[in-house]
MIMI-796856 format. One record per residue (C-alpha): z, x, y. Coordinates in pm, 1 decimal. Example, Ala and Ser with C-alpha at 12.3 -4.5 7.8 and 13.67 -1.06 7.14 Angstrom:
<nodes>
         pz         px         py
      780.0     1230.0     -450.0
      714.0     1367.0     -106.0
</nodes>
This chain:
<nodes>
         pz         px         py
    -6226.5    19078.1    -2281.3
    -6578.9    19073.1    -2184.0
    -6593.0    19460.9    -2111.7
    -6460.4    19543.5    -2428.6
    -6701.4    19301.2    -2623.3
    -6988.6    19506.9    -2436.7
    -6773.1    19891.3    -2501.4
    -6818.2    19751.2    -2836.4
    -6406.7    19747.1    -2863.7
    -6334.5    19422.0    -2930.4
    -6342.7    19432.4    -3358.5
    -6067.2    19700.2    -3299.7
    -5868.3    19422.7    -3088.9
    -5963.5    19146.1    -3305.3
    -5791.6    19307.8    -3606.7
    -5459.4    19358.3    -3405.0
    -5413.1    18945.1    -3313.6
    -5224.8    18682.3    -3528.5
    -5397.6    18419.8    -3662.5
    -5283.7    18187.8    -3308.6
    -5426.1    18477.3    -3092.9
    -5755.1    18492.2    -3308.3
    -5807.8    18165.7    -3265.2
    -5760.2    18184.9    -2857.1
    -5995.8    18467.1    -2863.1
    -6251.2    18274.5    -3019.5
    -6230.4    18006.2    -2739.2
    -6246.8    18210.4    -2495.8
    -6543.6    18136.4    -2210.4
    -6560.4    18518.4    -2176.6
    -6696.3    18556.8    -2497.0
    -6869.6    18230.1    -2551.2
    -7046.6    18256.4    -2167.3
    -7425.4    18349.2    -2164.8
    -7528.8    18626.9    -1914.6
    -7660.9    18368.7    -1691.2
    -7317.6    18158.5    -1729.3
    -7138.2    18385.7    -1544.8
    -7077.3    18461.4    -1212.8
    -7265.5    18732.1    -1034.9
    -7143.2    18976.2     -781.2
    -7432.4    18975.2     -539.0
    -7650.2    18734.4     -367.9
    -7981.6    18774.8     -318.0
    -7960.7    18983.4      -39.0
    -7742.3    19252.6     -171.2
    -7348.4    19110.6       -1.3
    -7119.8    18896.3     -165.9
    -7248.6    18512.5     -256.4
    -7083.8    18233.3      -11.8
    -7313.9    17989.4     -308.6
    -7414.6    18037.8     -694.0
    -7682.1    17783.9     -732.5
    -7809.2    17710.4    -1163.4
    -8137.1    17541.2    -1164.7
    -8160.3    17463.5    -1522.7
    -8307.9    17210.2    -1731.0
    -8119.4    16893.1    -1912.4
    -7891.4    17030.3    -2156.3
    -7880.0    17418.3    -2016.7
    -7518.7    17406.5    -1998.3
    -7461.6    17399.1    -1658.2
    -7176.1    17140.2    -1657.4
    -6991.5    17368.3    -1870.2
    -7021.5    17647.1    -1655.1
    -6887.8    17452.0    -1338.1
    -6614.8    17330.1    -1558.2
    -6537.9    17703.5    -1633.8
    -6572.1    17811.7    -1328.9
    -6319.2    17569.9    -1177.0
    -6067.4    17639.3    -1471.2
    -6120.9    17991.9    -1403.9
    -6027.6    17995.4    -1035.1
    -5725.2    17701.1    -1054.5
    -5581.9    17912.8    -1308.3
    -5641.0    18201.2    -1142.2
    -5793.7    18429.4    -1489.0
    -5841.7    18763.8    -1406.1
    -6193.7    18804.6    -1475.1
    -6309.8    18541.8    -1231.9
    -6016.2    18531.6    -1000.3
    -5765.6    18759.0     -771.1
    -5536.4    18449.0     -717.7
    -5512.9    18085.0     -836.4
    -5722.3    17899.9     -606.9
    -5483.6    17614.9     -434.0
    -5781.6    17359.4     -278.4
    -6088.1    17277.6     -464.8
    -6326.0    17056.7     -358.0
    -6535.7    16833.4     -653.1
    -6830.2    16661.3     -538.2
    -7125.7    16432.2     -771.6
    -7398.3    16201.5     -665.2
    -7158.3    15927.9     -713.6
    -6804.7    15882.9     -772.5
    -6817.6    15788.5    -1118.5
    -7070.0    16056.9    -1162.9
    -6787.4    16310.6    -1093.0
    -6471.0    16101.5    -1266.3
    -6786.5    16088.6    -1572.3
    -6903.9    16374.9    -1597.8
    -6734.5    16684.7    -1360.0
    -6363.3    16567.5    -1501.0
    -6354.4    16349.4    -1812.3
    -6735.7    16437.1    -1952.9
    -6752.5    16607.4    -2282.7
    -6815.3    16964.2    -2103.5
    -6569.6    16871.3    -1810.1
    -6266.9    16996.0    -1680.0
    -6051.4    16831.6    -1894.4
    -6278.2    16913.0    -2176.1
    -6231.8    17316.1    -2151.6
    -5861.0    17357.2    -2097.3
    -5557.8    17372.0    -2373.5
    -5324.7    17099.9    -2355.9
    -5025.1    17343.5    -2198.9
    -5278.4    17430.9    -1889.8
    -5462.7    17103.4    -1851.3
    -5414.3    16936.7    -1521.1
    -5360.6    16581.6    -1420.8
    -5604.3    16363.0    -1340.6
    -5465.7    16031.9    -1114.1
    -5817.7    15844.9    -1042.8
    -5622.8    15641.7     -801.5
    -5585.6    15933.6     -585.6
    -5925.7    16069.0     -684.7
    -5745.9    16421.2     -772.6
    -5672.5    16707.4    -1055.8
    -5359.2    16872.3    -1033.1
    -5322.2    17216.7    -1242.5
    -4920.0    17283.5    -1388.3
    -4927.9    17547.0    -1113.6
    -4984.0    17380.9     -813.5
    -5390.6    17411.1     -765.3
    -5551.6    17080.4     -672.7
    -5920.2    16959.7     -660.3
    -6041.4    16664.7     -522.1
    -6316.7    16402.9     -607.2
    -6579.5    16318.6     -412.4
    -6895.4    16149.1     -376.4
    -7221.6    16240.8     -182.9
    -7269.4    15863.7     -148.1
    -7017.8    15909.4      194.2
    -7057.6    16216.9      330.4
    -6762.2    16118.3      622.0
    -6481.6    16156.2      303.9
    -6557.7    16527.5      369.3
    -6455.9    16552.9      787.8
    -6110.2    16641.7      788.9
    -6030.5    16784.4      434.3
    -6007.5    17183.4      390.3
    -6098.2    17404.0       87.5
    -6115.3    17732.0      -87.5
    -6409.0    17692.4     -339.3
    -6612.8    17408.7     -429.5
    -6826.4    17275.8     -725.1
    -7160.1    17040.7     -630.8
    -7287.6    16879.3     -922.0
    -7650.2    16789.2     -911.3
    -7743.3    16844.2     -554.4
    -8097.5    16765.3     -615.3
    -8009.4    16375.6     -672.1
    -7788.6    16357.6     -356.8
    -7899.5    16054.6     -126.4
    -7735.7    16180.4      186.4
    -7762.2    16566.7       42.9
    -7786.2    16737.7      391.7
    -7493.0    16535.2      562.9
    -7241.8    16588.0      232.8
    -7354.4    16959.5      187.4
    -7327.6    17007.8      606.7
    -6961.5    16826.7      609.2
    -6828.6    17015.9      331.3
    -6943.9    17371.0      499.7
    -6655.6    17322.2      799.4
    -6423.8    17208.0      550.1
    -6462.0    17572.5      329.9
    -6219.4    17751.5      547.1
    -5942.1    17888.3      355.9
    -5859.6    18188.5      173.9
    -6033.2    18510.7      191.5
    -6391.9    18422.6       83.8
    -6431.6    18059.3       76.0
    -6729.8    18004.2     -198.4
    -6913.1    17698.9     -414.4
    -7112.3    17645.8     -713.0
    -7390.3    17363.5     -748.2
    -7535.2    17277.0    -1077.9
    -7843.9    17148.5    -1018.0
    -8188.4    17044.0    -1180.3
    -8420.9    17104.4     -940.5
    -8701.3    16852.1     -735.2
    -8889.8    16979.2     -458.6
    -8642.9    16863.4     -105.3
    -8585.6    17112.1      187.0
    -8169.6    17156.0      107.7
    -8290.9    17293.7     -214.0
    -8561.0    17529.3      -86.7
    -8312.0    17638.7      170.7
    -8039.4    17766.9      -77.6
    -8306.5    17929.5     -266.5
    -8420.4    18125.0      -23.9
    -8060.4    18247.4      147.8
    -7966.7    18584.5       95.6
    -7619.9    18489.9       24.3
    -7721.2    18254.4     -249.6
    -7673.8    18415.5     -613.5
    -7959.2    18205.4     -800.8
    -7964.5    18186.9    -1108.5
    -8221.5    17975.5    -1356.0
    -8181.8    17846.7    -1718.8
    -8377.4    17665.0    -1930.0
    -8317.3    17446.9    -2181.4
    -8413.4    17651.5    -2468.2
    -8104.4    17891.6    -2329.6
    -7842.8    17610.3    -2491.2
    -8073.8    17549.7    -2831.3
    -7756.4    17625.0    -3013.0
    -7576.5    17352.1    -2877.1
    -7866.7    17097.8    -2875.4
    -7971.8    16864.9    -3195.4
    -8306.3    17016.2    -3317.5
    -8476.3    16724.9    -3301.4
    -8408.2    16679.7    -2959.8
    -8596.4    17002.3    -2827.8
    -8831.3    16920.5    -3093.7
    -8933.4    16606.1    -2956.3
    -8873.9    16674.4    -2625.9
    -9062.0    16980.0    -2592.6
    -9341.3    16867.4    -2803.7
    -9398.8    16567.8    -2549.6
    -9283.1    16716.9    -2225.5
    -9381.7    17084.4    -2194.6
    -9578.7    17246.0    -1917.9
    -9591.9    16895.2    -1709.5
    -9447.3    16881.9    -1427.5
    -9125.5    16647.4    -1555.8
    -9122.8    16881.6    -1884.4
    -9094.9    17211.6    -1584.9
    -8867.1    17066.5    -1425.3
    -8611.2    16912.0    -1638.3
    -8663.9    17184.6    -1934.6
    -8735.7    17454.6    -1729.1
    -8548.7    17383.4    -1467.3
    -8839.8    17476.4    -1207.8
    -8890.2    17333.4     -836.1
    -9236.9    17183.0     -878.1
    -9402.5    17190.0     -569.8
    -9689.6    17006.0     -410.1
    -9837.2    16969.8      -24.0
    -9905.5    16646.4      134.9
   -10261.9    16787.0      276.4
   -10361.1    16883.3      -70.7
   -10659.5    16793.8     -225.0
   -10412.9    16691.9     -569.8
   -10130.8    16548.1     -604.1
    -9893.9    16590.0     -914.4
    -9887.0    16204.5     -997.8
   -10277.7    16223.6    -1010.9
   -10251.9    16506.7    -1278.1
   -10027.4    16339.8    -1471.8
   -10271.9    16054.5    -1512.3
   -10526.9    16230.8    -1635.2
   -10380.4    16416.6    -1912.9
   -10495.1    16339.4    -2204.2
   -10421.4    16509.8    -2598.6
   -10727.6    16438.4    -2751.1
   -11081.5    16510.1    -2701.7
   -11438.7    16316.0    -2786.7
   -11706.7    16451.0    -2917.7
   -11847.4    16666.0    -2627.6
   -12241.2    16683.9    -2528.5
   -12213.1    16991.2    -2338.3
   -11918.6    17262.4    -2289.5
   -11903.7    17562.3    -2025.2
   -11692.4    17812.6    -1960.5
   -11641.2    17934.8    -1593.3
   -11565.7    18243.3    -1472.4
   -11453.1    18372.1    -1128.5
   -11413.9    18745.9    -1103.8
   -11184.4    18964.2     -934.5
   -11377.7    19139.9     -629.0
   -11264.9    19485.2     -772.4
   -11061.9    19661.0    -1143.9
   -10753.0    19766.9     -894.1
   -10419.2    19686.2    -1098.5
   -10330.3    19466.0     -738.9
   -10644.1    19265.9     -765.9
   -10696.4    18865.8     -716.1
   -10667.8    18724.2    -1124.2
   -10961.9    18676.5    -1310.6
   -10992.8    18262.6    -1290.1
   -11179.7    18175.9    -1664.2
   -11139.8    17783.7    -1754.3
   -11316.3    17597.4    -2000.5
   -11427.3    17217.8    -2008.0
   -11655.9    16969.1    -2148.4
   -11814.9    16636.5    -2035.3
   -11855.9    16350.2    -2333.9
   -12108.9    16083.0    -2334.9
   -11976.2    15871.8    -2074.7
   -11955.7    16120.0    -1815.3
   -11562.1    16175.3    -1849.3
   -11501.1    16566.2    -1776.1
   -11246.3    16725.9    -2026.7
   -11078.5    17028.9    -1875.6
   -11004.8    17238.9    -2250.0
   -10880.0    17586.7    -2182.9
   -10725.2    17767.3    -1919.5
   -10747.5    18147.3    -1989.9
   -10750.1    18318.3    -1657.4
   -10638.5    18689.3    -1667.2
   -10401.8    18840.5    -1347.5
   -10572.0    19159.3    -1255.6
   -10781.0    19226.3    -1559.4
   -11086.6    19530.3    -1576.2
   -11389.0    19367.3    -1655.3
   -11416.0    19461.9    -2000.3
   -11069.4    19270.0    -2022.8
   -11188.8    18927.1    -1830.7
   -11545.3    18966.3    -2029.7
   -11361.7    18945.8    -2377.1
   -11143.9    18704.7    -2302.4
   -11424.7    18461.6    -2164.9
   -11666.2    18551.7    -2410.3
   -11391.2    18465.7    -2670.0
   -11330.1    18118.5    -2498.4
   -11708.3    18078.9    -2503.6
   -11729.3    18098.8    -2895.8
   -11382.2    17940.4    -2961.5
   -11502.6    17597.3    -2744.5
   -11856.7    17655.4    -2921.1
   -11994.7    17692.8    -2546.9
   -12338.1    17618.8    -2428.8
   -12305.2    17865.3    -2123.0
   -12114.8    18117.4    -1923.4
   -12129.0    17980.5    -1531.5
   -12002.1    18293.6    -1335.1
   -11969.8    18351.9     -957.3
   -12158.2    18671.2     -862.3
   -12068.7    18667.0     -474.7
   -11782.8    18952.9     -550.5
   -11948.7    19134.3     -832.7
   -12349.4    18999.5     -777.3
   -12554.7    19170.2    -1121.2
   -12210.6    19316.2    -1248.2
   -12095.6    18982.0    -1410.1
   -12378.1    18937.2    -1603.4
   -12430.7    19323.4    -1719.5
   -12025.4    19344.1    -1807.0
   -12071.1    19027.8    -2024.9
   -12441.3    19108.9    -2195.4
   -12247.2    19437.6    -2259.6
   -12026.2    19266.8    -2454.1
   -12249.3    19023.3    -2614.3
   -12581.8    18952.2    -2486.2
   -12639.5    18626.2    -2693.5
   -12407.1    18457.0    -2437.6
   -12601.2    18216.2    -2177.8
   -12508.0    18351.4    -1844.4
   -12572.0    18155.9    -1525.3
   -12547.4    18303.1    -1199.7
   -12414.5    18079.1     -917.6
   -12326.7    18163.9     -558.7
   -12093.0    18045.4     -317.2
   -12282.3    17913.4      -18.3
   -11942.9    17716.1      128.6
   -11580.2    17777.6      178.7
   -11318.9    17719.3     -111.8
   -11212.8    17376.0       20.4
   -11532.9    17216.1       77.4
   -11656.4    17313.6     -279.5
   -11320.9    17164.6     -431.0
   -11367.5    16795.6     -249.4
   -11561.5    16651.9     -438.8
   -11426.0    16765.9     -754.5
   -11105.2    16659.7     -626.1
   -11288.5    16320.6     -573.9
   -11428.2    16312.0     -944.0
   -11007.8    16345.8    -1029.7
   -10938.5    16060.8     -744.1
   -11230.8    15802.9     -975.4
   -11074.1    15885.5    -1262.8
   -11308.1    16046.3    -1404.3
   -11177.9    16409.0    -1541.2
   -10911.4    16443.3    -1814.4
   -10689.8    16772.1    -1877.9
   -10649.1    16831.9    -2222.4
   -10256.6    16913.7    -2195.7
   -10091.4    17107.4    -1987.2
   -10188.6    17407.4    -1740.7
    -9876.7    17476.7    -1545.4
   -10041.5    17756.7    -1332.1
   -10348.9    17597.0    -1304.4
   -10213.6    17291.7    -1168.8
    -9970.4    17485.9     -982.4
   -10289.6    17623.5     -766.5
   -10428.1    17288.8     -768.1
   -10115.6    17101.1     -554.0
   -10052.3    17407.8     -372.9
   -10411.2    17428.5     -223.0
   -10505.5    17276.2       93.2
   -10696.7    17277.3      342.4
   -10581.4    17678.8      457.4
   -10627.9    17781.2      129.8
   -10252.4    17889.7     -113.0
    -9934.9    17967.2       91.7
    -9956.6    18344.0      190.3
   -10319.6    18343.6      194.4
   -10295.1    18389.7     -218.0
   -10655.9    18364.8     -379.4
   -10709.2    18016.9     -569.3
   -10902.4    18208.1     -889.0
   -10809.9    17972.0    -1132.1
   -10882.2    17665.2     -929.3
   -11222.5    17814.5     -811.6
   -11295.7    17850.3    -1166.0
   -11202.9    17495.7    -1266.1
   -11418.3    17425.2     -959.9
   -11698.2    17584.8    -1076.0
   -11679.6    17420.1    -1430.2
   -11676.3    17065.2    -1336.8
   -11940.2    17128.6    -1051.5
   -12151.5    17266.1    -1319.1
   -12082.1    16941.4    -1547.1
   -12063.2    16663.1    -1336.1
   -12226.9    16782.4     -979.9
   -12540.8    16980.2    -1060.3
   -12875.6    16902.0    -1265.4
   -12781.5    16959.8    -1690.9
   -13014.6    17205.4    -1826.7
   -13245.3    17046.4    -2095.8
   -13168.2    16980.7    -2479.4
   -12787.1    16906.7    -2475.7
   -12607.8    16882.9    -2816.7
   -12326.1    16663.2    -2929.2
   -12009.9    16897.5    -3027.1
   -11685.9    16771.2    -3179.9
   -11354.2    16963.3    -3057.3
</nodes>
């Protein structure tokens, strides 16, 4: 059914069907499915998947999809499955998490079948069982020992992430996924940053797939996203439980993601002096470090307001210049701060090309990246800088930076630039004749 939707077939077949086989059509999951709803045929690493892991935010639809998928296989459809699948294996952070949700939830397993092919659920014996013979089994990740013994063909894991014992259920239930040719499990999941996670994500014979919450919209009340997005996106609870991203910090960082959320802030007091900090890329190659280019302010008080991040991934410098020059009048700037230890003069001649009204200081790097952050770090630990919103790759540089620099010796351009921003504001003598701003 699927094929011939995408042969463009299917209004040919459509026209052929009684008004009982229309309306079958119309249910169907093949046709209803997203891309990322169904079922790849490769993991990562080019062979067959042993797991399909969906990250996806609230509301992405990734109950539905294990419900599906489980249908699919006990039934034994032809577009998912060779066979009907005989042992199943059902597993939640909690039983009544998978009785709840998995089974009797409004996008469970009972939820997606017609009445003739619905199976039986007996919560006494914590078990489905299909008209033709297939059985899955409840379980909860709360008792990881329910799984020694017990044998399967496929299983579903519902919101691994959450799992209190998640190594010990996800280790017990890999010796029990012994039978039939290609024993194989789902988990629905929205993501937080713990090792059993990482470790799925990064096996070849995962098939990952991600989904946001936008992907369901459809499905969603309006005023849900509406709300939620307007209140939650780019922090790091909006990322991960919209976006459905792992949001990662280090324990030797210099910032942690609980001190960012503190300091956010939505809106800004009249400002006594605004810069606009630039760290360029050391050459114009299309594989360069980004262009880091960050605007902030400081008010009366002393409170630092990071405004703007606008930081460029391998821009030319007559890219990076318009883009900070355009910062620069957009904040109503007093200055350009740029590091000149990559380019020296160059910074300053590409931006007076551009527009030599713009104040241009020079500054140069006389100590490594992580002894320059500190003390701005410190100015975030005394509560003393706000971020205007969100900056989900700034930030991301921020918790991932430590005191070996970004994981695979990545360059920190954004961060240097915030660096170089608040060091100008809050940790070196203010020129002379400041001038009160509103934002």
């Amino acid at each position: 059914m699927r094929k011939l939707f995408e042969l463009g077939q299917l209004p040919r077949l459509l026209k052929s069907l009684n008004a009982e086989e229309l309306d079958n059509v119309i249910a169907s999951w093949e046709l209803q499915a997203r891309d990322d709803q169904w079922p790849p045929l490769l993991g990562q690493g080019g062979e067959p998947w042993t797991v399909w892991l969906i990250m996806g935010g609230r509301g992405a639809g990734k109950t539905r999809t294990g419900a599906e998928w489980i249908k699919a296989v006990a039934l034994g459809e032809p577009s998912l499955a060779i066979e009907p699948v005989g042992r199943i294996a059902l597993i939640g952070e909690t039983a009544a998490d998978v009785r709840d949700v998995m089974i009797e939830g409004v996008s469970g397993i009972l939820s997606v079948h017609r009445g003739d092919e619905r199976p039986v659920w007996e919560p006494s014996r914590r078990r489905l069982e299909w008209p033709n013979g297939a059985v899955a089994y409840a379980f909860s990740a709360d008792d990881p020992e329910s799984l020694r013994g017990p044998q399967f063909e496929f299983a579903w894991l519902d919101e691994l992430a959450k799992w209190r014992y998640g190594q010990e259920t996800f280790d017990m239930l890999q010796f029990g996924l012994r039978l039939g040719h290609h024993p194989r499990q789902l988990v629905t999941t929205t993501p937080r940053p713990q090792p059993l996670l990482r470790r799925l994500v990064n096996d070849p014979k995962t098939a990952l797939t991600r989904v946001s919450t936008h992907a369901n919209a459809k499905n969603l009340a309006p005023i849900f996203l509406d709300r939620i997005v307007a209140r939650y996106a780019g922090t790091r609870l909006g990322r991960q439980e919209i976006d459905g991203d792992i949001v990662e910090e280090r324990s030797d960082g210099l910032w942690s993601r609980d001190l960012l959320e503190a300091c956010r802030v939505e809106k800004v007091p009249p400002l006594r002096r605004v810069v606009v900090a630039i760290d360029p890329p050391a050459s114009s190659h299309r594989r360069a470090d980004s262009c880091g280019i960050v605007a902030a302010g400081v008010d009366a008080d002393g409170f630092i307001f990071v405004l703007e991040d606008a930081s460029l991934s391998a821009a030319r410098p007559g890219a990076w210049s318009r883009a900070a020059l355009a910062l620069y009048h957009r904040h109503e700037a007093d200055e350009l701060i740029a590091e000149v230890n990559q380019g020296g003069e160059m910074v300053a001649a590409v931006i007076a090309e551009a527009d030599d009204s713009a104040p241009v200081r020079q500054v140069r790097a006389t100590r490594g990246k992580y002894l320059r952050a500190a003390p701005v770090a410190q100015l975030y630990e005394q509560d003393r800088v706000r971020h205007v919103g969100a900056f989900p790759k700034l930030e991301d540089e921020m918790c991932a930076f430590g005191p070996d620099g970004l994981p695979g010796r990545a360059s920190p351009d954004r961060l240097d630039a915030l660096v170089w921003a608040i060091s100008a504001l809050a940790l070196t003598p203010e020129p002379a004749r400041p001038r009160m701003r509103k934002i």
